[in-house]
N, C-alpha and C positions, 0 to 999 in steps of 0.2 A: 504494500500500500504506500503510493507516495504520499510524503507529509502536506500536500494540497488536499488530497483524500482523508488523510488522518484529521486534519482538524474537522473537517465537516461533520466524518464517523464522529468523534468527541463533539463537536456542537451538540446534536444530533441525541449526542447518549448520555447528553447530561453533565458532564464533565465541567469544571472550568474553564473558560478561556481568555483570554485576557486579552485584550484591543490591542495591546502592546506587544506581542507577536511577532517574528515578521511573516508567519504564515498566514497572517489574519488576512492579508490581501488577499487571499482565496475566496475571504464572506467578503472582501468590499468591491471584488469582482461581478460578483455574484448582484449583489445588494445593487450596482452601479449599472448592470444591464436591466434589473427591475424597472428605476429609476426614469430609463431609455424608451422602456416597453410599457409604462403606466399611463402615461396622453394617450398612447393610441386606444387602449384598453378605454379610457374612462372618457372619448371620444365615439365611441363606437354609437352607432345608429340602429342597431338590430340586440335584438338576444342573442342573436345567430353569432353575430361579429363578436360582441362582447365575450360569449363562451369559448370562440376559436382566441381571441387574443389575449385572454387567462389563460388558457391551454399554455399558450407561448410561454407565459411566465414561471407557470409552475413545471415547464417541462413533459405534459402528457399529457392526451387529449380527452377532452371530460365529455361525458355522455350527454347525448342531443337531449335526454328527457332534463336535464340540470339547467334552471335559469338562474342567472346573476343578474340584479341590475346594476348599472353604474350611477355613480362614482363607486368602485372598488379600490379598497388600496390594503398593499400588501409593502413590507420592508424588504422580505429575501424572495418568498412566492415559492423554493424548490420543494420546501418539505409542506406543500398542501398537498391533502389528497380527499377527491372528491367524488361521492359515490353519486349513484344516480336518482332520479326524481330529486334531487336536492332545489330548495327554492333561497337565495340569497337576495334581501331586500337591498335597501338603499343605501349610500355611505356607510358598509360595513369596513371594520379596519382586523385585519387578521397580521399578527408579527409573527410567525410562522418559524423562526429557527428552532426551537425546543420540539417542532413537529406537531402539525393537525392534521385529525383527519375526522372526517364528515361522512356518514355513513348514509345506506338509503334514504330516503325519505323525508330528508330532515327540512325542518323549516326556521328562517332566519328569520328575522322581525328588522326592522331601519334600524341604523347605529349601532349595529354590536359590533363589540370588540370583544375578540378572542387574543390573549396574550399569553406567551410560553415564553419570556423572557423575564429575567431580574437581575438585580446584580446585589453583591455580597452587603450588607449593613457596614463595615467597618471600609473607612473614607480611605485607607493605604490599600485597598484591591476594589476598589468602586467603579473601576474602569475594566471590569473583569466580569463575563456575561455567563450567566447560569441558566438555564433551560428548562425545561419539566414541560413533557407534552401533553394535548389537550385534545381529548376523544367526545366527539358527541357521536352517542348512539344512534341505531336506527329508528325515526321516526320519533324524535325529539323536537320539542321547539321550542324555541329561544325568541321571547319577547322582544320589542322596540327597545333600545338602550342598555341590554344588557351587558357586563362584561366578566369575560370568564377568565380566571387567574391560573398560572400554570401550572401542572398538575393534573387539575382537573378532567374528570372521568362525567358527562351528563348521562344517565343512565335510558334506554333502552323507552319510549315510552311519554319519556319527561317532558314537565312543563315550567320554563323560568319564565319566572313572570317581569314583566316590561319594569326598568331600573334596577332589577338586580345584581348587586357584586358578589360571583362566586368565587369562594376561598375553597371548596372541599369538596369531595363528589356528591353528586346528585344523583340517587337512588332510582333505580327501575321505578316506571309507575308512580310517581310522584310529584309534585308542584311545591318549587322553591319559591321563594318571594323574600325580600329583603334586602338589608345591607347590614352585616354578613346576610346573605343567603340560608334561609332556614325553611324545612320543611313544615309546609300547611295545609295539603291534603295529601289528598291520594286521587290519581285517575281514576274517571267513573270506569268501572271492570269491562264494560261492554267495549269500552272505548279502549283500554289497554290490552283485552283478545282478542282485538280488530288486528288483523295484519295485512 
């Protein structure tokens, strides 16, 4: 493995990595053709176009049933992965190094932000990026303005409700709401044996 691959494998797996590197120009490589590739993306005139010119960014091509609307924005865009029927509303922001992935079904609400990025509390590695990736299950949805903090697992079913900050997963069949994020129901049953 070249160490332009090692550092992404460690992005990627969690690892620390510190800006100060000199391998790091591998992400600001990376990060800088995003950058390149986000006007045309958030320019787009169709669903059609918008899906083909995310495909670019993330590297692989997402299923016709998957609508994005734009403005989309992304910081790195490699490590998304997008399954199908996926619905993504409006000005969603995904920072995608620590790894997402979006499974069947899922549905996006305006302004969420998914993030898998942080960095260390003590100010002498504060320029040092830590990751932890972010799994929304199949047939989950994610309200208007939520944001999902890295780590986090949205379980299978779920429902965050519109301004929610997720710190912690969120359980199969359930409805988060808050800030922190706390469980307050449960899916009606008919509705979570729905597949």
């Amino acid at each position: 493995m070249s160490k332009s691959e090692n550092i992404l494998f460690r992005l990627k797996g969690g690892e620390p990595v510190s800006m100060e590197e000199p391998e790091y120009d591998t992400i600001l490589s990376i990060v800088s053709s995003t950058i390149k590739l986000s006007p045309g993306l958030n320019n787009s005139t169709s669903t059609g176009e918008a899906r083909k010119r995310l495909g670019e960014i993330i590297g692989a091509e997402i299923d016709e049933s998957t609508t994005v609307f734009v403005p989309f924005f992304t910081n790195f865009g490699r490590f998304i992965s997008l399954g199908k029927n996926v619905f993504i509303n409006h000005a969603c922001s995904f920072l995608d190094m620590g790894g997402i992935t979006i499974e069947d079904d899922v549905l996006i609400g305006p302004k969420v932000n998914l993030i898998t990025e942080n960095h260390p509390l003590d100010p002498a590695n504060r320029r040092t990026l830590v990751t932890k990736p972010i799994v929304i299950k199949r047939n989950a949805w994610l309200g208007a303005g939520v944001t999902i903090l890295p780590g986090v697992t949205v379980g299978e079913n779920a429902v965050v409700a519109a301004g929610a900050v997720v710190s912690r997963d969120v359980p199969d069949n359930t409805i988060v709401a808050g800030v922190p994020a706390k469980v307050v129901k449960s899916v009606p049953s008919q509705v979570a044996g729905h597949s």
